[in-house]
C-alpha positions in Angstrom: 42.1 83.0 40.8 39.8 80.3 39.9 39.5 78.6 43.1 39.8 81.9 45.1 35.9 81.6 45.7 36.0 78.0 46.9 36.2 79.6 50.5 34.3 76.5 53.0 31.0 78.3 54.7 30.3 81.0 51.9 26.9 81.3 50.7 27.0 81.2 46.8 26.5 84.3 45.3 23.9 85.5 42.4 26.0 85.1 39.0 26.9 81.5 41.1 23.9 80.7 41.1 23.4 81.4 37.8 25.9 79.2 36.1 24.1 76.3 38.5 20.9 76.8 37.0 23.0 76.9 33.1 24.6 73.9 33.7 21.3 72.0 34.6 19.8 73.4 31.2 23.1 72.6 29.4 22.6 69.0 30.4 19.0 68.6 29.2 20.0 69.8 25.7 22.7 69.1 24.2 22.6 71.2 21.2 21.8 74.0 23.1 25.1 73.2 24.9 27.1 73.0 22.3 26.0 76.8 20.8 26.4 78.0 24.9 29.6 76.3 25.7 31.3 78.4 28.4 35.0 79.3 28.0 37.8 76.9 29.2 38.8 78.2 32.0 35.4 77.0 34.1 36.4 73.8 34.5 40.5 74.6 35.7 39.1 72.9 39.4 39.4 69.7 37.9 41.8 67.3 39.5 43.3 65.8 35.6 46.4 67.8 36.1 46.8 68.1 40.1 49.8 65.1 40.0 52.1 67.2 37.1 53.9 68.9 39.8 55.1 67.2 43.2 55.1 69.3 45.9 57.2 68.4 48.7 56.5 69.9 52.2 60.3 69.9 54.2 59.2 72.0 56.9 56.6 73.4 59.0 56.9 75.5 62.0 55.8 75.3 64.7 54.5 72.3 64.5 51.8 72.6 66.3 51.6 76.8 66.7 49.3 79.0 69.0 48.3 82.5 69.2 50.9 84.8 68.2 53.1 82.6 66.2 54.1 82.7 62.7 53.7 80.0 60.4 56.5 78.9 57.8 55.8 76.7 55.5 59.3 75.9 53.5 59.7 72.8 50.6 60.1 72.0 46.8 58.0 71.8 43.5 59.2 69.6 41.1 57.3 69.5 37.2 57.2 66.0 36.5 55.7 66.6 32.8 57.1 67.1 29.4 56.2 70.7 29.1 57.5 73.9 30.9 54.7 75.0 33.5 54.2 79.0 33.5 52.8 81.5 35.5 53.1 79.4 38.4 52.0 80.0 42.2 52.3 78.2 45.2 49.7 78.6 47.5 48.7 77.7 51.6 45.2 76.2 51.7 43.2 75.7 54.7 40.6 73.1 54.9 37.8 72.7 57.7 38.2 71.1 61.0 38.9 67.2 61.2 36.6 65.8 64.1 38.2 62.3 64.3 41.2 59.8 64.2 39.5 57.9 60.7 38.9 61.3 59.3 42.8 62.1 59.8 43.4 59.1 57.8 41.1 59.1 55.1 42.7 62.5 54.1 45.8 61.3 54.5 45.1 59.0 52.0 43.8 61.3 49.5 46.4 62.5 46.4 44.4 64.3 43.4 42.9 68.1 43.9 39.6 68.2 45.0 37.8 71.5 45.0 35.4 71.9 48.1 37.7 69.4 50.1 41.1 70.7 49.8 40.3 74.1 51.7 40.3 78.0 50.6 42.8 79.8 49.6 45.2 82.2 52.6 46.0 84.5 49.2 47.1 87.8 49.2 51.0 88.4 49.7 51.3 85.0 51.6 52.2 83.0 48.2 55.0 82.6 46.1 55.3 83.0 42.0 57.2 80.9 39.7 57.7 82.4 36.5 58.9 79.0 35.3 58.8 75.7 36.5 61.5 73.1 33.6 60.8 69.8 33.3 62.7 67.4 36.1 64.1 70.8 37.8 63.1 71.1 41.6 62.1 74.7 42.9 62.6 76.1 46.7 59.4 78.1 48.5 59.0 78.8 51.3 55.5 80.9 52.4 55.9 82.3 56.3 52.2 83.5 57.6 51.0 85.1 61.0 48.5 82.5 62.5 46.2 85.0 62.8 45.5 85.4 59.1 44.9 81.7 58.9 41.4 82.8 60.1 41.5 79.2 62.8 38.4 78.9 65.0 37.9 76.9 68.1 40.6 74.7 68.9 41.2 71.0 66.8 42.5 69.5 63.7 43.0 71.4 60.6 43.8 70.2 57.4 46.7 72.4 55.6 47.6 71.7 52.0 50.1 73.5 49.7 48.9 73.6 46.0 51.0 74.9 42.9 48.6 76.5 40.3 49.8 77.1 36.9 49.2 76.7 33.0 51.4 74.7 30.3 51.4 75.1 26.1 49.1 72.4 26.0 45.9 73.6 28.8 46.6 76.9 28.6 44.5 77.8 31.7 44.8 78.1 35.4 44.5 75.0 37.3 45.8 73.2 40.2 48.7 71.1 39.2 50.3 69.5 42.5 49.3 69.5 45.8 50.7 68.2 49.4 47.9 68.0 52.1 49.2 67.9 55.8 47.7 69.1 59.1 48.1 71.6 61.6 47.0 70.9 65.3 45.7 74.1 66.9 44.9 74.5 70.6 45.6 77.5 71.8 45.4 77.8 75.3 45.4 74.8 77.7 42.8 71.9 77.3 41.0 71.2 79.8 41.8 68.1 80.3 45.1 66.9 79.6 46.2 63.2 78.0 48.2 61.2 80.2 50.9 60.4 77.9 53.8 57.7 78.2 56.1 57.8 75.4 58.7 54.3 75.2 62.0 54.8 74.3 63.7 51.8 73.0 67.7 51.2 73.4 67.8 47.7 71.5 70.4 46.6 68.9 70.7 43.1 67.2 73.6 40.2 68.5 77.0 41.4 68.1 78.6 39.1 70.9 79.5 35.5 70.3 80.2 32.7 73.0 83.7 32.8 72.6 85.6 34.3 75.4 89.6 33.9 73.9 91.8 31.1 75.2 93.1 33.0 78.2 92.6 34.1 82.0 91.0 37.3 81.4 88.4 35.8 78.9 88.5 38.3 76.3 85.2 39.1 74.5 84.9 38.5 70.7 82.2 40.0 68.4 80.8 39.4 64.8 81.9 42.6 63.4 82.4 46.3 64.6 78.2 47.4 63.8 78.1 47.8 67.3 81.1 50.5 67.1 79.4 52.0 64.0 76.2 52.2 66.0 77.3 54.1 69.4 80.0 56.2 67.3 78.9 59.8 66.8 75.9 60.0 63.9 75.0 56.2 64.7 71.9 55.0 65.2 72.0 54.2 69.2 74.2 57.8 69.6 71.5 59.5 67.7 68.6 58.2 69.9 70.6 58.6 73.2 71.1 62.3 72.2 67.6 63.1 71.5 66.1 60.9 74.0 68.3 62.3 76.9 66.2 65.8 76.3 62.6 64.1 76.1 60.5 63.1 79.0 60.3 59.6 78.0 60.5 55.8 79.6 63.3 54.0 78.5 63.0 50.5 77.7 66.7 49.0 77.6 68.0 45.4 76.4 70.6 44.3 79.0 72.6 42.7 76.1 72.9 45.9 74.6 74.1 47.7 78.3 77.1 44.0 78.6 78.2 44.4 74.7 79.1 48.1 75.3 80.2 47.3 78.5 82.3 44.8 77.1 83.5 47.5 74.3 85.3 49.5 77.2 87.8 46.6 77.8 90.1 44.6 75.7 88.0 42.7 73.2 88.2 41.0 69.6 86.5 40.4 66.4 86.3 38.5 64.3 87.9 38.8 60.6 87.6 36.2 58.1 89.0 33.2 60.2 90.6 35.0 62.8 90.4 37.9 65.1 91.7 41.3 65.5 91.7 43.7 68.3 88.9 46.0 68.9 89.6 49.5 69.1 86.7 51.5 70.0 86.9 51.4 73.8 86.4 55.5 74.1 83.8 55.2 72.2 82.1 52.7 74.3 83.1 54.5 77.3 81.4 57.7 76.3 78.6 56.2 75.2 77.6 54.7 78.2 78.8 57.6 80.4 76.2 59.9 78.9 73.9 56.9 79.0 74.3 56.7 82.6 73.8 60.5 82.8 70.0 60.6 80.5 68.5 57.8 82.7 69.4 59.4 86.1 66.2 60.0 88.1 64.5 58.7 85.2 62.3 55.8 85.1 63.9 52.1 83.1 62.6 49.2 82.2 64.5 46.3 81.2 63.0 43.5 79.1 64.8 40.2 79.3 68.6 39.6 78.3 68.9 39.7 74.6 65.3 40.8 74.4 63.7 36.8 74.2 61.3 36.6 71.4 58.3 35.6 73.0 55.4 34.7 70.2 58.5 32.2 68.8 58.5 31.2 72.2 55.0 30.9 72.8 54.4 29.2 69.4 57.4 27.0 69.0 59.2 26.5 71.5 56.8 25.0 74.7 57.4 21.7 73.6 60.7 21.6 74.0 62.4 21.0 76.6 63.7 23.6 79.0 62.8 26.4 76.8 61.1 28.5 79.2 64.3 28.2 81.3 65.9 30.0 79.2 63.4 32.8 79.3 63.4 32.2 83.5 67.4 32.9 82.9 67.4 35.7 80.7 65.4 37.3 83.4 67.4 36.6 85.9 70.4 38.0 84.2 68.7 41.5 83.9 70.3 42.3 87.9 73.6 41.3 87.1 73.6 43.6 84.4 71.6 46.7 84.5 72.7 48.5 88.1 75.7 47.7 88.0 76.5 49.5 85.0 73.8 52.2 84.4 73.4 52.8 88.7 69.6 52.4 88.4 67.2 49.9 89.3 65.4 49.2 86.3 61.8 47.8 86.3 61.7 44.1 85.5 57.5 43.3 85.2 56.9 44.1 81.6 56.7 42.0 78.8 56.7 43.5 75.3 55.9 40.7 72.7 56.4 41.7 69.1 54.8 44.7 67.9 52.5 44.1 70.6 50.6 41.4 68.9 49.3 38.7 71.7 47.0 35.7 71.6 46.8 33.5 75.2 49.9 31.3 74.8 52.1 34.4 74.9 50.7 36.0 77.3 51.1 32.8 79.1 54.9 32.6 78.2 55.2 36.1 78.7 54.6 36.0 82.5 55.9 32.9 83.5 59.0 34.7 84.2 57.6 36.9 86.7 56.6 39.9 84.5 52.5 40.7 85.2 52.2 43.5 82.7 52.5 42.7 79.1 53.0 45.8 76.5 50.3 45.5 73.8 48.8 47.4 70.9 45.4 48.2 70.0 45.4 46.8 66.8 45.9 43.2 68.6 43.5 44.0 71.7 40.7 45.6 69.8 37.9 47.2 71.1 34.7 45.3 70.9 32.2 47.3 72.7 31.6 50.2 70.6 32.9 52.9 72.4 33.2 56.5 70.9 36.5 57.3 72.1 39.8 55.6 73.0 39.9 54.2 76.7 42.8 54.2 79.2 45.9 51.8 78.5 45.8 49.9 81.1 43.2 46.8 81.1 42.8 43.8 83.9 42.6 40.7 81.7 42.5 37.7 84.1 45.7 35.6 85.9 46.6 39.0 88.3 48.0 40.0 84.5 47.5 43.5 83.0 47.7 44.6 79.1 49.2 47.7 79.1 47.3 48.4 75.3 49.9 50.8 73.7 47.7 53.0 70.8 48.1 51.4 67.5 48.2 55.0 65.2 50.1 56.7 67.7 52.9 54.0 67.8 52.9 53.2 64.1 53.3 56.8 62.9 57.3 56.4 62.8 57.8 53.8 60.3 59.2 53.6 57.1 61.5 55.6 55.1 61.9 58.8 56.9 65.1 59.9 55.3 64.1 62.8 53.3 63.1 65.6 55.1 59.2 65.9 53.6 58.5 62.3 54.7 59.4 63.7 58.5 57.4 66.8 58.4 54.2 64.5 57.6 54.7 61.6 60.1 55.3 64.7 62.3 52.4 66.4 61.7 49.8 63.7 61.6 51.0 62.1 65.0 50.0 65.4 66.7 47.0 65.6 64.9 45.9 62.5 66.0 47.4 63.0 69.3 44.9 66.1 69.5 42.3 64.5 67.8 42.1 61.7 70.7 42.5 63.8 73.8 39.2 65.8 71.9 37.3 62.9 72.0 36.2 63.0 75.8 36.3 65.0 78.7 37.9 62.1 80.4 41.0 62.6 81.5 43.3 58.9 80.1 46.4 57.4 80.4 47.9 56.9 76.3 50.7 54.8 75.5 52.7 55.3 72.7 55.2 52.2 71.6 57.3 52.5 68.6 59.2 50.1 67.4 62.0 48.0 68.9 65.0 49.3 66.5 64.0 52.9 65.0 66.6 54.0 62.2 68.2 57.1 63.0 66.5 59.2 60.7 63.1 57.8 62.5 64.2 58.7 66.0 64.8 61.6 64.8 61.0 62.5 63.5 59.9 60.6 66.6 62.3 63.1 68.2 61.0 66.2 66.9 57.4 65.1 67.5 57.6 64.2 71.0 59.5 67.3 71.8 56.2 69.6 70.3 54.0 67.2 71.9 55.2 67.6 75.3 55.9 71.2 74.6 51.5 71.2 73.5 48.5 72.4 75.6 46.6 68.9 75.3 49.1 66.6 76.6 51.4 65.3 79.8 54.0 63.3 79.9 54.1 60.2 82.4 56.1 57.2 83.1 55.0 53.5 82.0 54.9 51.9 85.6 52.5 54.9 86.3 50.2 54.1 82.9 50.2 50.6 83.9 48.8 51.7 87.4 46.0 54.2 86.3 42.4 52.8 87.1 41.0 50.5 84.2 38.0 51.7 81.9 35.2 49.4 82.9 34.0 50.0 79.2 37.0 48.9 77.6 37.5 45.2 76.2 39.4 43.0 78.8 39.5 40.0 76.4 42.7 38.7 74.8 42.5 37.5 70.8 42.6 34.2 69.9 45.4 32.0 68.7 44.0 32.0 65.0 43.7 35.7 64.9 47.7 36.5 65.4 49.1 38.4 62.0 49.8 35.6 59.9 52.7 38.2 58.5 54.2 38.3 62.1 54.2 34.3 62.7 55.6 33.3 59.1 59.1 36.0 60.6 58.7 33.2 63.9 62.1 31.4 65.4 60.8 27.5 64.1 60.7 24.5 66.1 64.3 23.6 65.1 65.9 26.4 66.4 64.7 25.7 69.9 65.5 22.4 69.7 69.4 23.3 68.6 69.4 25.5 71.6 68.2 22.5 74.1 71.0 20.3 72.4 73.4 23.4 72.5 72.2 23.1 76.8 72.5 19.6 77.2 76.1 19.7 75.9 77.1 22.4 78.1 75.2 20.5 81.3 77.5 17.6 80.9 80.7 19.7 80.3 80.8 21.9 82.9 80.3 19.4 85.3 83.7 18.5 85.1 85.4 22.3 85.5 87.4 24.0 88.7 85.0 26.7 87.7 82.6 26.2 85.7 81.4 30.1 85.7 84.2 30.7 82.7 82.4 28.7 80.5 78.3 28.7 82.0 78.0 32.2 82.2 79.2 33.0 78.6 77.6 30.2 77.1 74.5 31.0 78.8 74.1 34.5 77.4 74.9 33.6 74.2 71.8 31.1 74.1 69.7 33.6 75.3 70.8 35.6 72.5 70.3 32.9 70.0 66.6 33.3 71.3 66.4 36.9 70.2 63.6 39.2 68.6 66.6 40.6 66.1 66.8 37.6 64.3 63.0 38.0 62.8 63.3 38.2 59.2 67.1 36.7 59.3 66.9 33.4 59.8 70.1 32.8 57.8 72.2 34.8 60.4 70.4 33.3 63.0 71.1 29.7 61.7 74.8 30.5 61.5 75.2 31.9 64.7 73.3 29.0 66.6 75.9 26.8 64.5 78.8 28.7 66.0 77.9 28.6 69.5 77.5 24.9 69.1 80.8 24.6 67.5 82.3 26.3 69.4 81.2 24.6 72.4 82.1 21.4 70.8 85.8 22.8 70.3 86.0 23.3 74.2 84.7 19.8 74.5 87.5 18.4 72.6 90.3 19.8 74.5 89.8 17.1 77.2 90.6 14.3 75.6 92.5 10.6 75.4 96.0 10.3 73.4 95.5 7.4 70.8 97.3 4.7 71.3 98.6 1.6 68.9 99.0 -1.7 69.4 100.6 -3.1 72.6 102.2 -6.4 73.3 102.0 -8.1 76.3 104.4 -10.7 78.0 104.0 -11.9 81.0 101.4 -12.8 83.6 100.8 -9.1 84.4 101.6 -5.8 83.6 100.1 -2.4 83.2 99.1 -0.4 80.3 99.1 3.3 80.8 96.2 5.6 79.3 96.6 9.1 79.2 94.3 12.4 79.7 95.3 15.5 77.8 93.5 19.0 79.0 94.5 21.9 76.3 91.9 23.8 78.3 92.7 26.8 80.6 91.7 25.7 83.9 91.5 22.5 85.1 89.1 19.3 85.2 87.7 17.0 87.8 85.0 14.6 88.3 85.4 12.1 85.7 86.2 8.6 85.6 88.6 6.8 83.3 87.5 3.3 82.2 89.5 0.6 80.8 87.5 -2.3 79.8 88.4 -5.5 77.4 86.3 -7.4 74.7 88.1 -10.6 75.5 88.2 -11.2 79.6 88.9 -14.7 79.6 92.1 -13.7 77.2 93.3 -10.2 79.9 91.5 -9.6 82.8 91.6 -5.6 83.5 92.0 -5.2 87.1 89.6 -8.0 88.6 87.2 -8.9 85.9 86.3 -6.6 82.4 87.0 -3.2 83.4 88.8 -1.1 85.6 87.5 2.7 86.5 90.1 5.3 87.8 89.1 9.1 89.2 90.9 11.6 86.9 91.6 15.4 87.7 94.1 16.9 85.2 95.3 20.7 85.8 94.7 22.9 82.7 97.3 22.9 79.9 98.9 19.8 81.3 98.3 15.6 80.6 98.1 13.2 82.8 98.9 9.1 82.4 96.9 6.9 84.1 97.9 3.1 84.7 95.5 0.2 85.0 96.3 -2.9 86.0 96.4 -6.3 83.6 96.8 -9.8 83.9 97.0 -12.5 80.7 94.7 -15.5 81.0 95.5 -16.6 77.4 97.4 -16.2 73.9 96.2 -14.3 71.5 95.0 -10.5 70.8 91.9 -8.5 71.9 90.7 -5.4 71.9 90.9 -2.7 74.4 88.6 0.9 75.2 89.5 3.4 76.8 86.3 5.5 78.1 86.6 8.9 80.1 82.5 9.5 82.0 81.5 12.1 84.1 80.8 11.3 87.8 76.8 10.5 86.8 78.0 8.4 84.3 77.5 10.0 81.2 80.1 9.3 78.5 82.4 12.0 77.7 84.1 12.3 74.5 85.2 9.7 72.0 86.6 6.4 73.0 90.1 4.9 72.4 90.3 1.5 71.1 93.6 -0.3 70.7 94.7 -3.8 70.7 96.9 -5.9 72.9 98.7 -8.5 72.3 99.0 -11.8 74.7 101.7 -14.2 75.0 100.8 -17.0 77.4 103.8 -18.5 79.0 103.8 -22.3 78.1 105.6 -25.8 80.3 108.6 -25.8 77.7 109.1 -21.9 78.2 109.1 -22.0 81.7 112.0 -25.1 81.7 114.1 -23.3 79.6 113.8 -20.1 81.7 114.8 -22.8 84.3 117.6 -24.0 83.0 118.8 -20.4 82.3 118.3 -19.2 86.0 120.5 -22.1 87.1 122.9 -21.6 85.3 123.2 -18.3 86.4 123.6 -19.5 90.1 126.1 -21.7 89.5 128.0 -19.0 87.5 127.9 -17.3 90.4 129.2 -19.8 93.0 132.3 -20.6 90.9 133.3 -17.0 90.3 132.7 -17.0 94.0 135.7 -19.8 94.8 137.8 -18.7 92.1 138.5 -15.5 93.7 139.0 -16.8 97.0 141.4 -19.0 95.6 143.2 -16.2 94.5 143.6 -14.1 97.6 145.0 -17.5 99.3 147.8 -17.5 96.3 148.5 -13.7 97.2 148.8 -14.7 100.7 151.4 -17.4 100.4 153.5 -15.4 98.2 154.1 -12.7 100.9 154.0 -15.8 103.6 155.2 -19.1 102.3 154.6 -21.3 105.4 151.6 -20.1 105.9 150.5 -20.1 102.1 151.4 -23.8 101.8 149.0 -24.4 104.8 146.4 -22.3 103.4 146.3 -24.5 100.5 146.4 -27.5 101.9 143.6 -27.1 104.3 141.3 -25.7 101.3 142.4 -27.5 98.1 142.4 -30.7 97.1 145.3 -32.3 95.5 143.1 -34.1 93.0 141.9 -31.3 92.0 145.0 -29.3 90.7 146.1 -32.1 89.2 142.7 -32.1 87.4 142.8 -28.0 86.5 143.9 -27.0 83.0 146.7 -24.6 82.4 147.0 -21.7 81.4 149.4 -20.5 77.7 152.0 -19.9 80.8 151.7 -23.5 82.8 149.5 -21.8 85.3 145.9 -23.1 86.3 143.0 -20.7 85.3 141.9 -18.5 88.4 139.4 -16.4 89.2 141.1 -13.3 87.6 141.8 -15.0 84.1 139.6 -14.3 81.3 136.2 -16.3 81.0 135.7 -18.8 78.2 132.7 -18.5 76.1 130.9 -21.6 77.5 131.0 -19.7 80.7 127.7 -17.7 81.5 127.2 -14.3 81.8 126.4 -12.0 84.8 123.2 -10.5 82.7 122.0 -12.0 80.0 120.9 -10.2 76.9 117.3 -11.8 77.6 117.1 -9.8 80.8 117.6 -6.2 79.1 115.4 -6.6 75.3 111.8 -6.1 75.7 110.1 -9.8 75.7 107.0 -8.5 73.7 109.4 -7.1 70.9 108.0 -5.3 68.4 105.0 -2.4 69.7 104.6 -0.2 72.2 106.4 -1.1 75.9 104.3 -1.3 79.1 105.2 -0.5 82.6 105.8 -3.7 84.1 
């Protein structure tokens, strides 16, 4: 072939060196070059035609192989050109040994064909032959070669490329036509020394809980939609990394909202459709998920960041001025023992602090431990090293405050990101991060302590690269696996940089994805409601300790980049909070009329809410106090505790000073005197008794007495009659000692001669017993009062 004496280290030989010295005499005469011009096929090294083909590298075991082992080397070629490519090979080319990390990367980097750089040749039967390669058609290989006949040296980095070589209708030559450069980390036997490797394994999810907790004693749950479910369900994203992680040696670093939604899960719960709700029906799922949980992190070291995993840089940036911010952060901490052990039965570790992508500048590191954390997570590419060392220093750095940076390695941690879906794009991210993995722990004899922090939410096609490259790491000769509290613990590098970037040199890409100002400031109003509301609930728990969470959730890393969501779901929790609010309330009321020097006008408290209230004061107060007097003076104020689901009426106390009408409100406060609710106005209307009014009342009441007294006499008169009827004598003599003759001369008859008795029927002009005056409502028209 061509290229088959590009071999790296060979010294050229004689008919070599005589095309050199051609060239150089070519060059200096043209004509001369143009009578000696050498066949086509010199130049077929040229790197015109090396992106016609695409070569795609699926796999490559072992990743990282040692003596003994057989190399396979399996993909696709694919002819991206117009024309047919014939004669085609696919080759395994080994370059030379890659001393450093930068190195790594600048060949990463690289795409044509470059003879002299790309490697020699492994030949011989180890290659496979196309006899054909159509246009848009892709091609399997796959090339399997003992290690040994890779011809490695001493231990390191090598680059490996795959090539296809062929010739088309219109350069009818050999040349290189695709290639796909990776790299295989050899070491043999055991290093040494060893890196001290801690490898974070994040179990975060976005918000899938709201604040509402159903309208019921057992407080059912409702989420935003059934991702959650999708997510722990066999082939989801949080199943995928619990199954691979369970088999690395890894920390894991756990969001407590994640551990109380699944938790949650396992119980009745709801979500929410449209503008309702429908049961959830994944609780087995839930269940299993967190059984094997529960089995992967037994004996096995977790740290728990904050409930809902707080954003801190928002925090930090955003959010100090406001008022009680940092509480929240203090809370969200809190929460972390309430939630963790008692469903995972561990004790997690609660002093770390992982900002975003490990980016810090003072004011989050200030935020970051003002919860009690004293290690914060960061990344090299935030706390770079300034002091020109050679090599990359232990993870663990003292800088000021009793605080240290635990200085996860930016490469190492990055190396997972993207679109990992298709198979090729794995074997690469695979292969570089042990590469570079190797590369480091060849830097120095001295033994350090690495950190490796991926990101928070890895898709599942990620973890599972990050999977398969942890797994060969641990399985390697230059590494060792160790936990983060451990890392954090290891003695300092007096060489390495201690001091922490400034404000002004935070990613401007990170801070434009920031929580604002507003959102913190919804949250504090969001607080302030729920301060004054659940001072007047039995138990103020049912609605504290929901609401509570969900604003620590509204402070969430998740919602970077989605401030949309992020805005609606602050809106709901507030609405929704406002909805509670409502349900203790006062009835309206309409116009009352008021007769009468006193009286009292009833207000009543309705409580739709589950349990019950207390604490608050009812105030009835007037506009007008020289026209009604409430109680002794404006207003009156009355304790109210209603039981839940039930109203309650309470009755204040009036008296009229004056006609006329004024206006009335009704104010319900809480005990410290804040108002609560909306007030209810209504108007009353005063009649003033007047001299006139009160005569004729008079009049009427004494002619009621003397109604009386004669109805009293007639009917004694009558039982004396009765009596003389059975007795004459004694009858007559009855009479005459209690009537006057006078006056029966003086009584009218009856139609039958008689004189009117008691027992006869009463004229008209006679009054009646009660009057019609005494049973109508004096105010007429409006709404009654108890009198």
């Amino acid at each position: 072939m061509a290229e088959a004496a590009d071999f790296q280290g060979m010294s050229p030989s004689p008919a070599r060196r005589w095309l050199r010295r051609t060239g150089a005499l070519l060059a200096g005469a043209p004509l001369l070059a143009g009578l000696l011009q050498l066949p086509a096929a010199a130049p077929a090294a040229a790197a015109s035609g090396s992106s016609t083909v695409a070569v795609a590298l699926d796999t490559l075991t072992p990743s990282a192989p040692t003596d003994g082992d057989t190399l396979t080397v399996s993909g696709t070629v694919t002819n991206n050109g117009k024309q047919a490519v014939t004669d085609a090979q696919v080759d395994l080319r080994v370059g030379p040994t890659i001393g450093t990390r930068s190195q790594i990367d600048t060949v990463d980097k690289r795409t044509d064909f470059q003879p002299g750089l790309d490697g020699r040749i492994v030949g011989g039967k180890y290659i496979k032959k196309f006899t054909k390669l159509t246009p848009g058609v892709a091609q399997d290989f796959s090339i399997s070669v003992p290690v040994d006949e890779l011809d490695l040296g001493s231990a390191g980095v090598y680059q490996l490329g795959v090539s296809l070589t062929g010739e088309t209708s219109a350069q009818q030559w050999q040349q290189v036509l695709g290639i796909q450069r990776t790299f295989l980390p050899w070491q043999p036997e055991d290093a040494d020394t060893k890196t001290k490797t801690t490898v974070l394994w994040p179990l975060v999810s976005t918000v899938h809980m709201t604040a509402e907790t159903g309208s019921n004693e057992q407080q059912t749950p409702v989420f935003l939609n059934d991702d959650l479910a999708k997510e722990i369900s066999p082939g989801g994203r949080l199943e995928q990394l619990l199954s691979l992680g369970k088999e690395l040696d890894v920390t894991w670093v756990i969001d407590p909202d994640l551990l109380a939604s699944v938790d949650a899960m396992t119980r009745a719960y709801r979500v929410e459709s449209g503008s309702t709700t429908v049961a959830g029906t994944h609780q087995r799922v839930a269940m299993a998920w967190l059984a094997e949980l529960q089995e992967a992190v037994t004996d096995r070291e977790v740290v728990a960041l904050p409930f809902a995993d707080p954003d801190l840089a928002s925090l930090a940036h955003n959010g100090t001025t406001v008022t009680g911010s940092l509480n929240h952060l203090k809370e969200a901490t809190d929460a972390v023992a309430n939630t963790v052990e008692p469903i995972l039965h561990v004790t997690p570790t609660t002093d770390f602090a992982w900002p975003v992508e490990g980016a810090i500048d003072p004011s989050i590191v200030k935020v970051a431990t003002s919860a009690g954390a004293d290690k914060v997570i960061t990344r090299s590419d935030s706390l770079e090293e300034t002091g020109g060392l050679t090599y990359t220093p232990s993870a663990a750095r003292p800088i000021g405050g009793g605080t240290t940076a635990v200085v996860a390695d930016a490469r190492l941690s990055t190396a997972f990101q993207g679109d990992l879906t298709k198979a090729s794009a794995t074997t690469l991210a695979v292969q570089k991060f042990l590469a570079s993995s190797l590369a480091l722990n060849a830097q120095t004899g001295k033994q350090r302590s690495i950190v490796v922090a991926p990101q928070r939410m890895a898709t599942a096609s990620q973890a599972r690269a990050m999977a398969e490259a942890v797994s060969a790491l641990q399985d390697g000769n230059w590494s060792q696996a160790q936990g983060l509290t451990s890392a954090a613990a290891a003695k300092p590098d007096t060489s390495a940089t201690t001091r922490v970037p400034s404000a002004s040199a935070y990613p401007s890409s990170l801070r434009k994805r920031e929580l604002p100002k507003a959102a913190f400031e919804q949250i504090a109003t969001t607080q302030d409601k729920l301060a004054r509301f659940k001072v007047i609930l039995t138990d103020s728990s049912r609605v504290v300790t929901p609401f509570g969470r969900a604003m620590n959730r509204e402070m969430s890393t998740a919602w970077r980049g989605r401030a949309a969501e992020a805005n609606r779901y602050r809106n709901a929790v507030e609405l929704y909070l406002n909805s509670l609010v409502s349900q203790v309330k006062l009835i309206d009321k309409s116009e009352t009329k008021l007769s009468g020097r006193s009286a009292t006008i009833p207000v009543t408290v309705q409580n739709n809410l589950v349990q019950g209230v207390e604490h608050l004061v009812l105030r009835l107060s007037t506009t007008s106090p020289t026209r009604l007097k409430i109680g002794d003076g404006e207003y009156q104020e009355k304790q109210v505790a209603v039981s839940g689901g039930h109203s309650q009426s309470v009755k204040f106390t009036t008296s009229a000073q004056a006609n006329g009408k004024t206006t009335v409100t009704a104010q319900l406060f809480t005990e410290d005197g804040q108002a609560y609710g909306d007030p209810v106005q209504f108007d009353v209307k005063v009649t003033e008794f007047t001299a006139t009014v009160m005569l004729v009342i008079g009049g009427g009441f004494l002619l009621l007495v003397l109604a009386g007294f004669r109805m009293y006499t007639q009917r004694k008169r009558a039982a004396a009659r009765e009596a003389a009827e059975d007795d004459p004598g004694e009858t007559s003599e009855a009479v005459d000692a209690t009537e006057n003759p006078a006056d029966s001369e003086d009584r009218p008859e009856n139609e039958s001669g008689t004189l009117r008795g008691a027992d006869d029927p009463e004229q008209p002009s006679d009054p009646a017993p009660d009057t019609a005056a005494e049973s109508a409502d004096p105010s007429g028209t409006g709404e009654r009062v108890d009198r």
